[in-house]
C-alpha positions in Angstrom: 90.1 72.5 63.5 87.1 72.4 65.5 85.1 75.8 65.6 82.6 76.4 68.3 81.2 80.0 70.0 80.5 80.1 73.6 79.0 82.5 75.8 78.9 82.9 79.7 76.2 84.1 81.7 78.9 85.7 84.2 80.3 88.3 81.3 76.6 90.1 80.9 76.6 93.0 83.3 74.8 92.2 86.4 75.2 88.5 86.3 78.6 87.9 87.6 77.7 85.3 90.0 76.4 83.3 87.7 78.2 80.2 86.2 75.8 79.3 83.3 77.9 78.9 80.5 76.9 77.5 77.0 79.7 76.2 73.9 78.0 75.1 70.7 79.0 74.8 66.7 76.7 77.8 65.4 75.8 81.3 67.1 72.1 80.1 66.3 72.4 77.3 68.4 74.1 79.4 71.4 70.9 82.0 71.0 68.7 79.4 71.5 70.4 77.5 74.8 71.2 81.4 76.0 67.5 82.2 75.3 66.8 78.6 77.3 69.1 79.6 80.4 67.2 83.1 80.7 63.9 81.2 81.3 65.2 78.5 83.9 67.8 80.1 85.6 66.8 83.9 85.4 62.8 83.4 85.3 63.5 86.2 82.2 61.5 85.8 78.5 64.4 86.4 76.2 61.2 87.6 74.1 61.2 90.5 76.1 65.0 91.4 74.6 65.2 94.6 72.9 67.3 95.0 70.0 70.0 96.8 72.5 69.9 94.2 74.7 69.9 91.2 72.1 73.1 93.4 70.5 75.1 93.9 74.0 74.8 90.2 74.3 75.9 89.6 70.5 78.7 90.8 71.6 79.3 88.4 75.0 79.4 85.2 72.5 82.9 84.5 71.5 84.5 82.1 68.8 86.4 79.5 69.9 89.3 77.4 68.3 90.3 73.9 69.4 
């Protein structure tokens, strides 16, 4: 069994038009193309994330089984 996490853009509050989606093995790796997306297709410096905001979003990713 495969295990992945995923998170899409469109589940954040605020972003529901957006189909930016990301599926990878390890929540690290997710952070990092989430943290990617902000900056191409939001212009926003995930830097910028407070702890609130980077917890909110910790709880957008989600495991997934294959």
């Amino acid at each position: 069994m495969v295990q992945a996490f995923s998170y899409a853009c469109a589940d954040c509050e605020g972003m529901e038009a957006c189909p930016g989606k990301v599926v990878a093995q390890t929540k690290d790796e997710v952070w990092k193309l989430m943290e990617l997306h902000a900056v191409i297709a939001h212009d926003e410096n995930a830097a910028d994330w407070d702890a609130e905001t980077r917890s909110y979003l910790e709880a957008l990713i989600k495991e997934e089984r294959g």
